[in-house]
N, C-alpha and C positions, 0 to 999 in steps of 0.2 A: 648259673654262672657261666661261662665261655665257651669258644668257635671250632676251628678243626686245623687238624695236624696237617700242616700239606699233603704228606704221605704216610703211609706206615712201611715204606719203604726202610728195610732193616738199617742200610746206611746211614738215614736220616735219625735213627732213633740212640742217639751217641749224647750224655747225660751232662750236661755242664756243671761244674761245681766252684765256679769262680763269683764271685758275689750276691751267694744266694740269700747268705744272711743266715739268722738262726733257724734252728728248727722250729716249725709252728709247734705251738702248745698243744700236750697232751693230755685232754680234757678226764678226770676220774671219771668210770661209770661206775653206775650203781650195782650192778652185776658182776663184772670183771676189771679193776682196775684198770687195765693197761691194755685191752684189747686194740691191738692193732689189724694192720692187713698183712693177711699172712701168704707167704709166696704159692701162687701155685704151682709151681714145681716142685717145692719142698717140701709144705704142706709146716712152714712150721712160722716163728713170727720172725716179720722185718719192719725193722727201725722203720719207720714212714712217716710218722708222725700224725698220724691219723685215728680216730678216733673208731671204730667200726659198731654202729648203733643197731640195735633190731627193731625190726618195724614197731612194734608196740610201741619202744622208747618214744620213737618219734610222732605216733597217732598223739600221744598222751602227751605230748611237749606240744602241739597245734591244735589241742583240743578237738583230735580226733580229726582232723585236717577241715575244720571248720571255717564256712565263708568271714566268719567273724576276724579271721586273722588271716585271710587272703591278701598278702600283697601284691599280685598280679598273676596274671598268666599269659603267656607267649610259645612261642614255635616248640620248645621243649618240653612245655607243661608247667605246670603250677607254681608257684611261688609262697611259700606260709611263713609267718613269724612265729618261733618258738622258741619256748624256754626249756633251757637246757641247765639245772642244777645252780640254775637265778642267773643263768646271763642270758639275753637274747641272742637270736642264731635265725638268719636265715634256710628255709628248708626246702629243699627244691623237688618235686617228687615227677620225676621222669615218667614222658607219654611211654607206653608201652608199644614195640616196635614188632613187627612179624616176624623179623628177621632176628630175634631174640637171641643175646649174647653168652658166651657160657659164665659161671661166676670168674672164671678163671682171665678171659680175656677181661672184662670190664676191670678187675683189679689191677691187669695191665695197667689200662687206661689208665686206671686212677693213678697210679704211680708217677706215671708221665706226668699229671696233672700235677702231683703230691710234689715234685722239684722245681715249679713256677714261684718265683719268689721278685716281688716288685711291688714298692710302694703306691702304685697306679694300678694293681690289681686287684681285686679281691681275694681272700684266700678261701681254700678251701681245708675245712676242717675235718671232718668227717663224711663217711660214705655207708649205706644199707644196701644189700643185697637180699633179699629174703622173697623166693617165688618169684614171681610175675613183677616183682616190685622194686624198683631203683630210684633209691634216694642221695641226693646229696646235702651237707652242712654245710654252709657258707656263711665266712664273716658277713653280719650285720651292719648297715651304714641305717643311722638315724635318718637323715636328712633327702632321705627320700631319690628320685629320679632328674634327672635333668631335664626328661620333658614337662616333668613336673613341674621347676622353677621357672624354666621357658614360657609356660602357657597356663601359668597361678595365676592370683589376686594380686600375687606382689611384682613387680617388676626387676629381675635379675639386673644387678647394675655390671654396669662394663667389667672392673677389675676383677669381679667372680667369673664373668665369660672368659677373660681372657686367662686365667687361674684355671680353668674347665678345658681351656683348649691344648694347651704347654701338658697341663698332665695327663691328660686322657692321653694326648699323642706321644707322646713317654713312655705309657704303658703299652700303648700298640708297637711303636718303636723296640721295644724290648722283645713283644711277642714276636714279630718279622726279625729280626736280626739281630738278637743278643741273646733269646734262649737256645736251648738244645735240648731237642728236636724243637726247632723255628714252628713257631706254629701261626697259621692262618684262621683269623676271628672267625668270619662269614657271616655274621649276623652284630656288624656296627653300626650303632642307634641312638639317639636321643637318652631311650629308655634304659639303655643297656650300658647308659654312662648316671654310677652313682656318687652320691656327696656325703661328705662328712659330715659335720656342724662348722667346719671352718670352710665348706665350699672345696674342700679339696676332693676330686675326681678320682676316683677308679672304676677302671672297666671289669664289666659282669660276663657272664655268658663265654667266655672264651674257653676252649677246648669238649665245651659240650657236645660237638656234631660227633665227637669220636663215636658216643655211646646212639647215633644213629645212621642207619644207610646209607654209603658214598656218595650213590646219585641223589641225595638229599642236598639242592645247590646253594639255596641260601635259607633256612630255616623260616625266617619270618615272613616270605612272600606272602602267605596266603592271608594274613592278615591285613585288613584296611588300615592303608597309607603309610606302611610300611616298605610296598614295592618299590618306594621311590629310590630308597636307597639302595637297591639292588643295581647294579652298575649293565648299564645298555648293550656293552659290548662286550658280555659273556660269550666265551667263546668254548664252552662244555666242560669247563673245568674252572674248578674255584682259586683265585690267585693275591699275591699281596695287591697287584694293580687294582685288585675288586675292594678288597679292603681301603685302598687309600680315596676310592670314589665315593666309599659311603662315608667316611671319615668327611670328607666334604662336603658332603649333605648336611652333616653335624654341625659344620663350621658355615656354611650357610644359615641355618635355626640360629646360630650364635650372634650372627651380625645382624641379621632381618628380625629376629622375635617371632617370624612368621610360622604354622606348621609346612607340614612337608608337603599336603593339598590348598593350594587355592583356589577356590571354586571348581572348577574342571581341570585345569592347569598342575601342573607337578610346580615346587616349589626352584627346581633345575632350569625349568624351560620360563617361569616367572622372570627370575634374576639375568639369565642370558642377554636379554638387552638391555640390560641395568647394570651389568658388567664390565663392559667397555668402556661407559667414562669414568665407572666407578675406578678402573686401574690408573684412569686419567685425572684423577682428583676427584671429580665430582660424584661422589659416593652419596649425595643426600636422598636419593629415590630408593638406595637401597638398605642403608641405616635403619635398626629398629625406631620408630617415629617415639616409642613410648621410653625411651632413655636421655635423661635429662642431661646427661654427660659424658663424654668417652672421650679415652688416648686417641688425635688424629692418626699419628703415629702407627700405634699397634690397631687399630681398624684397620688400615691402609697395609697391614703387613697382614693381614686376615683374610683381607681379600684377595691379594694374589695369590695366599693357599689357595684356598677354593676353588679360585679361577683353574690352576693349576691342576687340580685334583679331580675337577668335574669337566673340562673341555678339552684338555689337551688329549690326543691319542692315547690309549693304553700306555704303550710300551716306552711314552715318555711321560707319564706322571710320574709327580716324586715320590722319594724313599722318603719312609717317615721321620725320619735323622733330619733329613733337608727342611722338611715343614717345620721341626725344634727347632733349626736354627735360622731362621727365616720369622718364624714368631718371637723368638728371643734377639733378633736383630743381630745375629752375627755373620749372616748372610747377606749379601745386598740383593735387594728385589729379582732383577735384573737373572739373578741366577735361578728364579722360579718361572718369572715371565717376563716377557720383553715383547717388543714392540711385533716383531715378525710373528707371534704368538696369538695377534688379534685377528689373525686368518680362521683361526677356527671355533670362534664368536659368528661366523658369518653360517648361512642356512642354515636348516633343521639340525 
């Protein structure tokens, strides 16, 4: 499930409690009803709403963590579908780090984690700690991946992309500037944006970098065609301007169909000349070809994100607030990109 705290800067870790919503459910276990996470400082139980599993629970919920119910793996490790007292549950089981955490900090973490509340998020239900071994529970989405629907048999029609785009950046909007401690994704992706059965989007993966190495800068690098969305003008430190470039990557897959490699080409450096007239109306070189219909409208409001998001300098890409309303039409273009903004379409 999710990215990383900007800092663990004490100032920054100040807890908001204004529309968090209720508390997640408190799953029975089979062992201990009500085992929660309990403080380490006290050593006794706090209200968290978390469910605290031990590893067995979890082998024997993924059938022993068998490739048979692998639903992926990526920068943090594994992914498994499991059953959990007959519901399904996402089960995350964390690479093992050298720089291993003590029980006591990670429950930190998880707490920090445990007060993220947004209907564009995944939630997180429960957490294992046991040895060498770090698990997390995560709400279950049916409906699979986004790059999934992108690059299927079936062809995603417009109204689900543009339903994919408003709420995935909803949820990051919330992570960059509505929660406390504001947290930074680092690893926004196609994959790491999941659906419901109605195509509604929530993002995964957020807050997970905590439980690895700082200088860990964007988790999914090392994986193929992934890099792309890692933003060019990292400058040693991970920032929301890095977040809102892969966010544009995203929104790039969403207008084009295309993946993130074309042939030798980045999917970035593809669109770049295809961009320019597309801000100018003529968007048809860039349009996914295999979509029998789309809002001119909200295409034309999709590409100035991106444009936005993926060419303009760092420190003036938009805040993710700006891109909501700019996709939702209550911004005029103009206030994302404008005509003096076609300067840096030009060279590499």
């Amino acid at each position: 499930m999710m990215g990383c705290i900007q800092s663990r800067r004490r100032e920054d870790l100040h807890f908001d409690t204004r529309g968090s919503g209720t508390p997640p459910p408190v799953l029975p276990s089979h062992n201990s009803p009500n085992r929660r996470i309990s403080s380490p400082n006290r050593g006794q139980s706090q209200g968290y709403g978390l469910r605290q599993f031990t590893y067995m629970e979890l082998a024997i919920a993924t059938e022993h963590f068998s490739n048979n119910v692998l639903l992926g793996e990526g920068g943090f490790g594994q992914v498994y579908k499991g059953f959990i007292d007959g519901k399904l549950y996402a089960v995350k089981k964390l690479k093992n780090q050298p720089d291993e955490q003590t029980q006591a900090t990670m429950e930190e973490e998880i707490r920090v984690i445990s007060r993220v509340r947004h209907r564009n998020l995944v939630e997180l239900i429960g957490y294992c700690i046991q040895g060498n071994n770090r698990l997390l529970v995560l709400e279950f989405l049916s409906n699979k991946s986004l790059k999934y629907h992108l690059h299927g048999k079936e062809v995603l029609e417009w109204s689900n992309r543009m339903k994919i785009a408003i709420g995935s950046a909803k949820g990051l909007k919330y992570l960059h500037e509505d929660c406390n401690p504001r947290i930074i994704h680092r690893d926004i992706k196609a994959d790491n944006i999941v659906l419901d059965e109605n195509f509604e989007p929530k993002v995964t993966d957020f807050g997970l970098s905590l439980f690895f190495p700082e200088n860990v800068t964007h988790i999914s690098k090392s994986i193929h065609g992934t890099e792309v969305y890692v933003d060019p003008i990292y400058s040693g430190r991970v920032s929301y301007e890095s977040d809102v470039y892969s966010f544009g990557v995203v929104l790039l897959e969403l207008i084009t169909g295309r993946k993130t490699m074309i042939g030798d080409t980045t999917i970035v450096n593809w669109a770049k000349t295809r961009i320019k007239p597309a801000v100018e109306g003529d968007y048809m070189a860039l349009v996914d070809i295999k979509l029998s219909e789309y809002n001119k409208e909200e295409i034309n409001r999709m590409i100035f994100c991106a444009a936005a998001c993926l060419y303009k300098p760092l420190k003036s890409r938009p805040k993710m607030g700006q891109i909501i309303q700019i996709l939702e039409a209550i911004l005029p273009l103009k206030d994302i990109w404008d005509e003096k903004d076609d300067k840096y379409l030009n060279g590499n």
